[in-house]
C-alpha positions in Angstrom: -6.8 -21.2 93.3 -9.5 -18.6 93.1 -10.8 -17.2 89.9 -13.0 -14.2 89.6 -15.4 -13.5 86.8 -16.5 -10.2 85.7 -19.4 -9.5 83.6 -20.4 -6.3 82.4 -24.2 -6.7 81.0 -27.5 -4.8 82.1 -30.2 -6.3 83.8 -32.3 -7.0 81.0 -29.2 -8.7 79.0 -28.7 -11.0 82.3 -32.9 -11.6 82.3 -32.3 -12.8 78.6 -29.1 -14.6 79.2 -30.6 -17.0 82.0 -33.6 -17.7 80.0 -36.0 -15.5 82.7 -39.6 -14.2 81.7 -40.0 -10.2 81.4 -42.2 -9.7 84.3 -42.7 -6.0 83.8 -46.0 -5.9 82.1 -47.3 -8.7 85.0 -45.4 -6.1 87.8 -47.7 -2.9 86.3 -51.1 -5.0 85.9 -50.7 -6.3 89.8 -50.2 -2.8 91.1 -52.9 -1.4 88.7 -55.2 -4.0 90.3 -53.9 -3.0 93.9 -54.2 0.6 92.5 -58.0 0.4 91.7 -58.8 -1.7 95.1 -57.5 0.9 96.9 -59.4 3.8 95.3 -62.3 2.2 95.3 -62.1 1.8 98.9 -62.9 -2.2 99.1 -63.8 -3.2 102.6 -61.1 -5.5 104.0 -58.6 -4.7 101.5 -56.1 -7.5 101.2 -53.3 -7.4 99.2 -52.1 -10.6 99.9 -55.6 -12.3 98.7 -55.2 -10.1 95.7 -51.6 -11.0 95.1 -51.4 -14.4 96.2 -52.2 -16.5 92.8 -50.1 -15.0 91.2 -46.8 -15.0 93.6 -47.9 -18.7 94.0 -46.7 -19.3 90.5 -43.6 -17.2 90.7 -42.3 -19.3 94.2 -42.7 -22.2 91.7 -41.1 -21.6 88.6 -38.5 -20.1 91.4 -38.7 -23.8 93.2 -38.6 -25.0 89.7 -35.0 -22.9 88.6 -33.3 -24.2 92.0 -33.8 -27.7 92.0 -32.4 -27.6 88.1 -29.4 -25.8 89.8 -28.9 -28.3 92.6 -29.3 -31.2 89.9 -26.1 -29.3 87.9 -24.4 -29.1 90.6 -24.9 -32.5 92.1 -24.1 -34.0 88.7 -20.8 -32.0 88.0 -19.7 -33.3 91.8 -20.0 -36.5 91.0 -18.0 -36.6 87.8 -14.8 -35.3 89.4 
């Protein structure tokens, strides 16, 4: 049997729907930040040193979100 699902809903709606944080305001503020290093013409410029606390975070929460997947999905196999 295969059953296809459609749903018709914007990327923001799906953000809200999961239960994901509106990372917008964090997205402009990190390339601001990138923005003014680069202007001001830092010596060794790096943006991974500039970037990396805070994509540290995100690969957790992101760690966080698939092991709660696996743990559904685990569970609802073992109760058929």
């Amino acid at each position: 049997m295969k059953v296809n699902i459609e749903v018709d809903m914007t990327p923001e709606e799906f953000r809200k729907a999961m239960g994901l944080p509106d990372v917008q305001k964090f997205q402009e503020e990190v390339m601001s930040r990138i923005q003014q290093q680069m202007e001001a013409g830092v010596e060794g410029y790096d943006p991974l040193s500039l970037m990396k606390p805070f994509v540290s975070q995100g690969f957790d929460s992101v760690e966080t979100y698939q092991k709660m997947m696996m743990q559904m999905l685990n569970s609802y196999t073992q109760q058929k």
